[in-house]
BADRENFI-370992 format. One record per residue (C-alpha): chain; x, y, z. Coordinates in steps of 0.1 Angstrom, whole numbers. Layout:
% residues N
  c     c1     c2     c3
  A      X      Y      Z
...
This chain:
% residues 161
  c     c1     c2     c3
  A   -274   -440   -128
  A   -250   -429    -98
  A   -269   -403    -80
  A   -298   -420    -61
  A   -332   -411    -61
  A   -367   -417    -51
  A   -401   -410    -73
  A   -437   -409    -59
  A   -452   -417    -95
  A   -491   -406    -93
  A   -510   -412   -118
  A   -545   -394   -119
  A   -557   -398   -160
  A   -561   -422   -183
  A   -526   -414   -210
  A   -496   -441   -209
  A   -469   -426   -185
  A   -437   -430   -182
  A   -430   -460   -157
  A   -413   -452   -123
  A   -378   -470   -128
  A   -376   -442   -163
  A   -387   -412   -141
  A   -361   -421   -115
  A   -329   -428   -145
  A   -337   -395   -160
  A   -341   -378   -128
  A   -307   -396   -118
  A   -294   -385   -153
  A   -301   -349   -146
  A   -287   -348   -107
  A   -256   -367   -123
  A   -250   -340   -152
  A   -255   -310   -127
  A   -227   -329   -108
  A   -214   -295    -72
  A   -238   -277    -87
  A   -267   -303    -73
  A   -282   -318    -48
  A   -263   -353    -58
  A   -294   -372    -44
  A   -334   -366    -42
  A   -368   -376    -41
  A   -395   -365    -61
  A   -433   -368    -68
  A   -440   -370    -98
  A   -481   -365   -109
  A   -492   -375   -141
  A   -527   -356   -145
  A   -557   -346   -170
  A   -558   -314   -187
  A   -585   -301   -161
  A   -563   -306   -131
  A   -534   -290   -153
  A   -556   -261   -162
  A   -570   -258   -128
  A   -530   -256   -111
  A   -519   -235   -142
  A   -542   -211   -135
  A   -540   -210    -98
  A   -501   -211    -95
  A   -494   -191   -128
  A   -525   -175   -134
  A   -525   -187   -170
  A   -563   -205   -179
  A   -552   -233   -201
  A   -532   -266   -193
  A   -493   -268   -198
  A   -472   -295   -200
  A   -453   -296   -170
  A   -458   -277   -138
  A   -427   -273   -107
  A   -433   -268    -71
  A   -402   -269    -54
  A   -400   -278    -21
  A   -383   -249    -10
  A   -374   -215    -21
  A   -333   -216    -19
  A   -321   -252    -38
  A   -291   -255    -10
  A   -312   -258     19
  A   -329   -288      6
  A   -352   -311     37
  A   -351   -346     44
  A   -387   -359     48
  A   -394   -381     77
  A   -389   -418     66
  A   -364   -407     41
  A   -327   -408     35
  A   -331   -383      5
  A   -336   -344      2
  A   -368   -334    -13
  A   -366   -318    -43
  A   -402   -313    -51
  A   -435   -323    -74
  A   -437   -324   -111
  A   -475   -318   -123
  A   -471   -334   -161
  A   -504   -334   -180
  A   -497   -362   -205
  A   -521   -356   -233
  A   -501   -317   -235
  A   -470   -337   -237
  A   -480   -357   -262
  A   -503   -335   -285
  A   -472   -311   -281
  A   -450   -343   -295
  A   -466   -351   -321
  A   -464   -311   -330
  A   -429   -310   -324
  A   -422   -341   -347
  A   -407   -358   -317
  A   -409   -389   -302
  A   -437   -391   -268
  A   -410   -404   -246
  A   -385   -378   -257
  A   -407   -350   -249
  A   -417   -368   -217
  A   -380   -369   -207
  A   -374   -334   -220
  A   -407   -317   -197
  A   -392   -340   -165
  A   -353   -331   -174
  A   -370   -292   -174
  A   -390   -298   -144
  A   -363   -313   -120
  A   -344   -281   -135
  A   -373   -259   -121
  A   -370   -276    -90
  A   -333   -270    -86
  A   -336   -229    -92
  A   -327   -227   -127
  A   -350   -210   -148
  A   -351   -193   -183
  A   -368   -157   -177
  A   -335   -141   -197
  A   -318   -151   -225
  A   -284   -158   -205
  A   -308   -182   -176
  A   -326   -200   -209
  A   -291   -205   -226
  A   -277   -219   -189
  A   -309   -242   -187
  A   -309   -253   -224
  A   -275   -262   -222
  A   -280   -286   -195
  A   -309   -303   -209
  A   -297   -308   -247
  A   -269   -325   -223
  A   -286   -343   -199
  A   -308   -359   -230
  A   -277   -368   -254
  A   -270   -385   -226
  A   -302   -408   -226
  A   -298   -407   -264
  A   -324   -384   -271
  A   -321   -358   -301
  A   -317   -321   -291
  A   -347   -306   -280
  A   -345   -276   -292
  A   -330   -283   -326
């Protein structure tokens, strides 16, 4: 882990989470693989919730009733004019919502492994954060790309294979 990086781990339900020291390697990971193209450095919150509070945010922010797996609120709408917080050395990149029991349920779907999806939805969300997005084919080719990377990396299977 070269880049350096700070994680606010919340956690408001009852599901194992990932611990702190994981969020910040994958975070790390992912700032590492993105290399110019990045921030190099961040802090994040990071807020492991219930499906309620997931619904509840889903359909406020995206207007979609139902709880998703990972939600992104970046801290500000251009990536290269990133903040540093007060008390901070770091720029702020932004919160990850993460409802853990749509991770999982979705795992366990998948055929994959709980943490692998739980790196995969925070290696997507940091992504989110960052300005990348996958609203057309040639953005969700861009983003994939990255993340099948950024995981083989952490030794984690493709996720989209």
């Amino acid at each position: 882990m070269n880049a350096p990086v700070s994680i606010d781990r919340q956690r408001a339900c009852q599901a194992r989470c990932p611990s702190r020291e994981t969020l910040a390697r994958w975070v790390a990971r992912t700032l590492d693989e993105l290399g110019a193209q990045g921030p190099g450095a961040g802090e994040v919150t990071v807020r492991y919730v219930e499906p309620g509070e997931s619904r509840q945010l889903n359909a406020r922010f995206r207007h979609k009733d139902r709880p998703t797996n990972v939600l992104s609120f970046p801290a500000v709408d251009d990536p290269a004019h990133l903040m540093v917080l007060p008390g901070s050395e770091l720029p702020y990149l932004g919160d990850l919502v993460i409802c853990a029991d749509v991770v999982e349920s979705e795992a366990k779907e998948q055929g994959k492994t709980r943490r692998e999806h739980h790196a995969h939805m925070v290696v997507h969300g940091i992504l989110h954060l960052l300005g990348y997005d996958h609203l057309t084919d040639g953005e969700a080719e861009q983003m994939e790309s990255i993340e099948i990377r950024v995981l083989a990396s952490l030794g984690y299977p493709d996720p989209y294979a």
